[in-house]
Every structure is written in C-alpha cells, then in structure tokens.
C-alpha positions in Angstrom: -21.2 -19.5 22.3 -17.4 -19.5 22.3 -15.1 -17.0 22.0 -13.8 -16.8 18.2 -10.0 -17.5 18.3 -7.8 -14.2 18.8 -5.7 -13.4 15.0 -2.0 -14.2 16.1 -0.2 -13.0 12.7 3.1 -14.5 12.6 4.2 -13.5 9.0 3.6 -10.4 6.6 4.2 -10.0 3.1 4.7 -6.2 1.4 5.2 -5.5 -2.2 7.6 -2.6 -3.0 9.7 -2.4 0.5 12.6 -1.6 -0.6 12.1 2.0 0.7 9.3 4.5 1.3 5.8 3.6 2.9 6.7 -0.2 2.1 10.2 -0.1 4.4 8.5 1.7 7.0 5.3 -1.0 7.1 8.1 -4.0 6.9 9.8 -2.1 9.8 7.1 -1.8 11.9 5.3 -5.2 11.4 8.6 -6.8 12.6 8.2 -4.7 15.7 4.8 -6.0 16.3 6.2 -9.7 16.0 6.0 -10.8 12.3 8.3 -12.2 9.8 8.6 -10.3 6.7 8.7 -11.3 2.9 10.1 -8.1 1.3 9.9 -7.7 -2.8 11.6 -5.6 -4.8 11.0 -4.1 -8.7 14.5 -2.3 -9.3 16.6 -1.2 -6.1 17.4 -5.4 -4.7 20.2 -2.9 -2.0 17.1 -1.1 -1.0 15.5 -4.1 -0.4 18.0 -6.4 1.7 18.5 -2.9 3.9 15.0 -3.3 4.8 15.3 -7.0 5.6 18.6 -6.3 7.5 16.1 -3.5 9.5 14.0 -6.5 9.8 16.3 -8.9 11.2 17.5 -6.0 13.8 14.5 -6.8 15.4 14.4 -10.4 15.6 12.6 -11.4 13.0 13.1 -13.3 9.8 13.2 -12.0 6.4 13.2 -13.1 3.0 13.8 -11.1 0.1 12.1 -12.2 -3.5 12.0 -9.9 -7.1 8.4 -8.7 -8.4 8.2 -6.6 -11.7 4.5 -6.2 -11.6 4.7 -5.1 -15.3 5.1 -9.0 -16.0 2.2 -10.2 -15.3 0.7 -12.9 -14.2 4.3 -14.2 -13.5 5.1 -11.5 -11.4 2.4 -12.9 -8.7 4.6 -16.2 -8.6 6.4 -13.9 -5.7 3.7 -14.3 -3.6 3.9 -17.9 -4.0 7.4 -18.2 -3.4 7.9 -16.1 -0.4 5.1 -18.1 1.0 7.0 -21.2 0.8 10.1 -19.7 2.0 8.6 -17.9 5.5 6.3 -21.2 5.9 2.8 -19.4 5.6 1.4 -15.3 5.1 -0.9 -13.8 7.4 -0.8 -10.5 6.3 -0.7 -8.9 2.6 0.1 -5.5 2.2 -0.1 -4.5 -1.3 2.1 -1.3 -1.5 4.4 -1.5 -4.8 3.3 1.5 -6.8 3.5 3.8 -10.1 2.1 6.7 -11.7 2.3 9.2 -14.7 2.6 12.7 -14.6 1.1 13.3 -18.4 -1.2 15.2 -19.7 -4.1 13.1 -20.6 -4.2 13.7 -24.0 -0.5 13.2 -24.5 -0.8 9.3 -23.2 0.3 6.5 -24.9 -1.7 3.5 -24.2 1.9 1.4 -23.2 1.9 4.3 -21.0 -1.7 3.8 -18.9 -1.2 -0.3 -19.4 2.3 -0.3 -17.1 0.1 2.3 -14.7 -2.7 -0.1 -14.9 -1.1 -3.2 -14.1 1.5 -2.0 -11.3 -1.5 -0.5 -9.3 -4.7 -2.7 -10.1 -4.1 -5.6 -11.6 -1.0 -6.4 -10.3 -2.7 -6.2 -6.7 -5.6 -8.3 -7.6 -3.5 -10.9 -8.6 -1.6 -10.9 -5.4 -4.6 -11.2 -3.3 -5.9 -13.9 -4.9 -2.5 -16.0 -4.3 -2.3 -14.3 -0.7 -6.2 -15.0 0.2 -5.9 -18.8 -1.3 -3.4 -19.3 1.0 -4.9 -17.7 4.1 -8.1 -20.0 3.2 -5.7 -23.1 3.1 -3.9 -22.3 6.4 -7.9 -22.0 7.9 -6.5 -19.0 10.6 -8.2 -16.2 8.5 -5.9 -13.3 7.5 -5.7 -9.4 6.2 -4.8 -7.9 3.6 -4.6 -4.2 3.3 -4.3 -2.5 -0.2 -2.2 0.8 -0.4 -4.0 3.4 -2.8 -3.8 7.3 -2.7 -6.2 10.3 -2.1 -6.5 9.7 -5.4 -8.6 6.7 -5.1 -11.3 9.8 -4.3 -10.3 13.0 -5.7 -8.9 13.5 -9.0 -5.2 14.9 -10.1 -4.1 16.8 -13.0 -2.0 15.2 -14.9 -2.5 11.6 -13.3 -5.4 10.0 -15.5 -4.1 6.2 -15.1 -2.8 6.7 -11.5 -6.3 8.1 -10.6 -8.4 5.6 -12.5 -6.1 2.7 -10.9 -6.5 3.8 -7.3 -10.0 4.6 -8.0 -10.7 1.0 -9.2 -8.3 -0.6 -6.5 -10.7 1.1 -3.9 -13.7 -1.0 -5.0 -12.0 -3.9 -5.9 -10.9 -3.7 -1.9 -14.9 -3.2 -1.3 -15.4 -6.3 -3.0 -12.8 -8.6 -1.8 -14.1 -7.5 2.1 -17.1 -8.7 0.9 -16.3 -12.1 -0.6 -13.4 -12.9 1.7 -15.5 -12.2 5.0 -16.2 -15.6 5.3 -12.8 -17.0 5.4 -12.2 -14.6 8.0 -9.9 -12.3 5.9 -10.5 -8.6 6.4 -9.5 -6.3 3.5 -9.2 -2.6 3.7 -7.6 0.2 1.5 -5.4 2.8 3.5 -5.1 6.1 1.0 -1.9 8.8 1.4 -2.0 12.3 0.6 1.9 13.6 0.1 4.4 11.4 1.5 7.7 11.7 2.3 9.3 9.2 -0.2 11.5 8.6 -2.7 8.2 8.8 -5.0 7.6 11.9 -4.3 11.7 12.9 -4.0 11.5 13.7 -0.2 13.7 10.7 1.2 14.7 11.5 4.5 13.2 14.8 4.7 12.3 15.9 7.6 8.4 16.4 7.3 8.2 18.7 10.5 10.3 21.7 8.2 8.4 21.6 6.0 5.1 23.8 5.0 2.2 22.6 2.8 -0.5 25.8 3.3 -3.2 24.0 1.4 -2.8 20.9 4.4 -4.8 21.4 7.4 -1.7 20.1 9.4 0.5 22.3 7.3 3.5 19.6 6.3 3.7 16.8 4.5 2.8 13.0 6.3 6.1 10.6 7.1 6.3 7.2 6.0 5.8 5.5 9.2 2.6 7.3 10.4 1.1 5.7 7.0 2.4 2.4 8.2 0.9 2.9 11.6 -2.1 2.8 10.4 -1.1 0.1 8.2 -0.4 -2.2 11.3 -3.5 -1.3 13.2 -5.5 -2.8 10.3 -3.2 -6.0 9.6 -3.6 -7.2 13.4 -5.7 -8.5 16.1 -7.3 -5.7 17.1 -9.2 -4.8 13.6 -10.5 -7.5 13.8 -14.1 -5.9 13.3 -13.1 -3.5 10.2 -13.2 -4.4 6.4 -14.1 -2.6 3.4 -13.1 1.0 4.3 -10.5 3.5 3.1 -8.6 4.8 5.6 -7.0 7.9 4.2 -3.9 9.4 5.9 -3.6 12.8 4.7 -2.9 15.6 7.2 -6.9 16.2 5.8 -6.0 17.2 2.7 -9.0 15.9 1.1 -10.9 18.0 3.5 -10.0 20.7 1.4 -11.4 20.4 -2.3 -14.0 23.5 -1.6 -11.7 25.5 0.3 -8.5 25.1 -2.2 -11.5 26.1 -4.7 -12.1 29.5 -3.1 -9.0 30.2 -2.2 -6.4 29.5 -5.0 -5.2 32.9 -6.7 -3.4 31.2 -10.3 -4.1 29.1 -13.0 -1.1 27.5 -11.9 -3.0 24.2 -11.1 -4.2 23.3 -14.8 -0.5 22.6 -15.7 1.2 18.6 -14.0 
C-alpha cells in the first residue's frame, strides 16, 4: 500500500484579517509558505497592512471586501479570491461579532447580524472553500475560529453564545462529511484575547493580571494563530472534528470561579 501524498498548502484564505487573531494567522501562514487572500468588513487600511506584512515575507496577497451581514453575496469573496491566488488550500473562518445585551433587551435585527457574521456566514464560506478543495482533488483544511463560548455560557452574550455553540457542531459535521475529500475541519476556541475586539490592541499580555486564569494574563493573538497553523498543515493530517480551545485554562475554571467569587458583580454584561 502506498504512502498517501504529503498536504503541500500553497495558499490560505482568512476572513476578518485586517487585525486581531486574523492578522496574526495571515502573518504566520505566510511564514510557513502560503499565499494569503485577506478580507476585510470595515477597516480596508487594516487590511492591506496585513497583506503588506504578508508580502514582507515573500508571499503573495490579495485583498477582497466581505460584509458577512449580506448574505449569501458576501460568500462571492471566497470565490473571488480563489480565482485571483489560482486555488485555496486552507480556510480559516475568523471574521467575528458579538452583543453585549441583556437577553431580554434584544432585538431580533440585533441576534440576526450575530447570527449570520458567526454561523451562517461561515457555513457558507465552507461550502465555496470545500467545493473548491474537492475540484482541485489535493484535499484541504479548514479551521473555524469560535470562542470558549462555543462551551460555556456568557452573560450578556445570548446570540454570540448560541452562534459559537452551533458553529462548534456544524465543524463536527463538516469533519464528518468532508473526510472523504480529504478535508479536515476543526474549531479552535479563544478565551480573552488581546484584540481590538476585546480593546487590548498592542497590549502587552505579559503586564497584565487575569486572577480567575490559571496562567494569570490574557492569551496574544499569535499564540491563537499557532495553533491555528498546526491544524491548517501537513502535520494534522490525522485530526478533524475537535475544538481546540486556547484559553490560559480558563474553562478549567467554571467550579472554582463558582466557589470563589465574593460579588454579584457577575449578573450584570
């Protein structure tokens, strides 16, 4: 029986790289060999400094709008950076949003543009990504970018929570189906991050304290996409289906926070 052929990604596609976890994933991809196809909801300078980042290290990159609020034209990105870069090998799903409402304060406007940002906008970008792979016959990954929040709840964060929840099994689901084709899919799941999200951009993690984190900071952007670039090349070749959650072990904690908090300070977003 021969050897199966070794997964050579040459290019890499990642939603909402303009900054944050995306920038840092483009970034480090392009160190590992791949072009990058880099889209963009709001901030196009944040974008084209993360393709100039790119291009610092050799690589190509191409740069392409995505509101994932307009959907299902907003997947036409996929499409398009595809034909631009030649092929994709690599999805990395990472454009993001979230709510910081009470749930019974909502508006449904407000959980649909949560909703279709974080779930369905990803599930229509696999599809076009995974088509692809399938045509190109080289199998491919595709790694989806959800929260601890796919598995532990958040005050304040009903449509974020139910989102990342339901991107977590739609990645279950898609490693199943995809296996054939040879396309891995895995979720990889931050606790706090060091990003413009959470309004930490260019903080330096290692100052600061987080006492309810085993590892007592927050996490920087490029250990998430570490782990990121692990699962999108040749040597996860064997993994598919899992959650790999980046956290400092934050989620280790739900018993221990329990026993331990002194205020009612936590009820309130």
């Amino acid at each position: 029986m021969s050897a199966p052929t070794p997964f050579a990604p040459e290019v890499a596609l990642i939603t909402g790289a303009d900054s944050g976890i995306g920038r840092a994933t483009a970034v480090r991809l392009a160190e590992a060999g791949m072009d990058i196809g880099i889209t963009w909801h709001s901030d196009e300078k944040g974008a084209e400094e993360t393709a100039e980042e790119v291009r610092g290290q050799g690589r190509r990159a191409a740069v392409a709008q995505m509101d994932l609020t307009v959907l299902p034209a907003a997947a036409d990105a996929v499409d398009e950076l595809c034909r631009e870069l030649g092929r994709i090998d690599v999805l990395v799903n990472n454009a993001g949003t979230g709510t910081m409402t009470p749930f019974l304060d909502l508006g449904l406007d407000d959980v649909r543009q949560v909703l279709d940002v974080d779930l369905v906008g990803p599930f229509l970008c696999g599809q076009k990504a995974a088509r692809q792979m399938i045509r190109q016959g080289h199998g491919g990954r595709i790694v989806n970018v959800t929260s601890v929040h796919e598995h532990q709840p958040r005050v304040g964060a009903a449509p974020y929570c139910a989102a990342k929840g339901g991107l977590g099994l739609l990645t279950q689901v898609m490693a199943l189906e995809l296996a054939e084709h040879g396309i891995t899919v895995n979720a990889v799941a931050p606790g706090e991050i060091a990003t413009p999200m959470t309004g930490q951009e260019d903080t330096d993690v290692h100052t600061e304290q987080r006492h309810g984190v085993p590892l007592g900071r927050p996490g920087d952007a490029r250990e998430v996409a570490a782990v990121i670039a692990f699962l999108a090349g040749p040597e996860a070749s064997y993994v598919t289906g899992a959650s790999w959650v980046v956290d400092g072990g934050m989620l280790r904690m739900g018993p221990q926070a329990g026993s331990h908090l002194t205020s009612d300070d936590w009820r309130r977003p």
